[in-house]
Every structure is written in C-alpha cells, then in structure tokens.
FINU-327823 format. One record per atom (N, C-alpha, C): residue number from 1; residue in one letter; atom name; x negated, y negated, z negated. Coordinates in steps of 0.2 Angstrom, whole numbers, plus 2048, in hexadecimal, padded with zeros to 3 digits. Layout:
<pavos>
- NUM, A, CA, X, Y, Z
...
</pavos>
This chain:
<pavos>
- 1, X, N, 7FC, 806, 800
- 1, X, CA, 800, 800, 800
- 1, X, C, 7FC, 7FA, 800
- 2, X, N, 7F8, 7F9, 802
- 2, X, CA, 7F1, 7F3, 802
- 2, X, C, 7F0, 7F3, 80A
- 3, X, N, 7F3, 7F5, 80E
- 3, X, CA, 7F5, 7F3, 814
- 3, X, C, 7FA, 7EB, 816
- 4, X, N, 7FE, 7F0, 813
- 4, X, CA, 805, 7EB, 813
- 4, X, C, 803, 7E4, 810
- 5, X, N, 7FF, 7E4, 80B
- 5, X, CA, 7FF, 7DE, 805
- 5, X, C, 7F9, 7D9, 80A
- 6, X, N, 7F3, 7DD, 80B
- 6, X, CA, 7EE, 7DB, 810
- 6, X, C, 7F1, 7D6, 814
- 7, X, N, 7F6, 7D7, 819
- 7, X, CA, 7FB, 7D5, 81E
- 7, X, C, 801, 7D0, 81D
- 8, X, N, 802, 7D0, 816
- 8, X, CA, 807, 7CA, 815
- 8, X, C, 803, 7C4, 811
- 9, X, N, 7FB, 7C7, 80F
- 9, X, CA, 7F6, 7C2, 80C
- 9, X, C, 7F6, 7BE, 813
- 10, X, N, 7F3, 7C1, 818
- 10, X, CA, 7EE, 7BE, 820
- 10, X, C, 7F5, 7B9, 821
- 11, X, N, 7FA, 7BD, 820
- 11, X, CA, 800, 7B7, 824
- 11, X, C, 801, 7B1, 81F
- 12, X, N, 802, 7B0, 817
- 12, X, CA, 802, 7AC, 814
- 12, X, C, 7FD, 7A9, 818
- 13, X, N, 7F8, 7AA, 817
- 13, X, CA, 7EF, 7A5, 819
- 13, X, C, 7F2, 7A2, 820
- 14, X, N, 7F4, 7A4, 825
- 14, X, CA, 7F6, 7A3, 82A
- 14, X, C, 7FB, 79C, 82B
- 15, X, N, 7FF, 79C, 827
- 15, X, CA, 804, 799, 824
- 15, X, C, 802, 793, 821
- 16, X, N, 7FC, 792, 81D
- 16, X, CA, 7FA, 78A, 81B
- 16, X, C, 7F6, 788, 822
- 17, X, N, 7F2, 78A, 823
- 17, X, CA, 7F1, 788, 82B
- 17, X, C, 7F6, 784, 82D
</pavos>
C-alpha cells in the first residue's frame, strides 16, 4: 500500500506547482 500513497504524495506536490 506505499504505491498508492507514493502517488497521491507526487499529485499533491504537483498541485502547489
């Protein structure tokens, strides 16, 4: 389950950009 979480981190970060 450190997939999924990996992957809603990257998008957060993506998001303040």
């Amino acid at each position: 389950m450190q997939e999924i979480e990996d992957a809603e981190m990257k998008s957060s970060f993506r998001v303040i950009p």
